[in-house]
C-alpha angles and dihedrals in degrees: 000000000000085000104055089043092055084051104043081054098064095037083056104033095075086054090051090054094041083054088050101055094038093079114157117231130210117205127192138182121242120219087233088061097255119109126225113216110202118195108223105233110247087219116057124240080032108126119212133239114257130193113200129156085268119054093258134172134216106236100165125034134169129162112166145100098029089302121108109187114170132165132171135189135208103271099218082049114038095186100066116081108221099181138019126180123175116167136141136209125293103199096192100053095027095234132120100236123196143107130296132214115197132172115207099162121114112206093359136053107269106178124189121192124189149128118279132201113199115207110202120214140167 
């Protein structure tokens, strides 16, 4: 029994290491011109990381079914969303199309609001 498992490991450890490598990207236009490039988590109910002008974190993060839904929050004051993108599929450009949310403001609400076209990746 030992013997098949061992061998069933290393059939199946060069997969596992394929699959890690093979992560999908999203990537999204920012109304300022720069593009934010999320990594979709290989577990779900795993968030990704997000680099944005204000330290910021994904609570909420679903790619799947044709559907990407993302929202992230400051993180020194939870309350306050500093990002929104909800887009789907477009099967004929490729693209997850949708609106974005974003709040580039410091000290003061600075909300900007736009169309958003997602472009997925590997």
């Amino acid at each position: 029994m030992r013997a098949v498992s061992a061998i069933l490991l290393v059939i199946l450890a060069p997969h596992g290491a394929e699959a890690a490598k093979a992560q999908r990207t999203i990537t999204c236009p920012l109304p300022g011109g720069e593009s934010l490039t999320f990594v979709a988590p290989a577990k779900l109910g795993d968030l990704p990381k997000i680099d944005l002008d204000y330290p910021s974190k994904v609570t909420l993060f679903s790619f799947c079914d044709g559907n990407f839904l993302t929202v992230a929050m400051d993180e020194s004051e939870p309350s306050r969303v500093r990002l929104v993108i909800s887009a789907q599929l477009n099967k004929a450009k490729g693209t997850y199309d949708g609106q974005i949310v974003i709040d580039e403001g410091g000290n003061q609400l600075q909300l900007n609001n736009a169309p958003v076209s997602c472009k997925a990746g590997s």
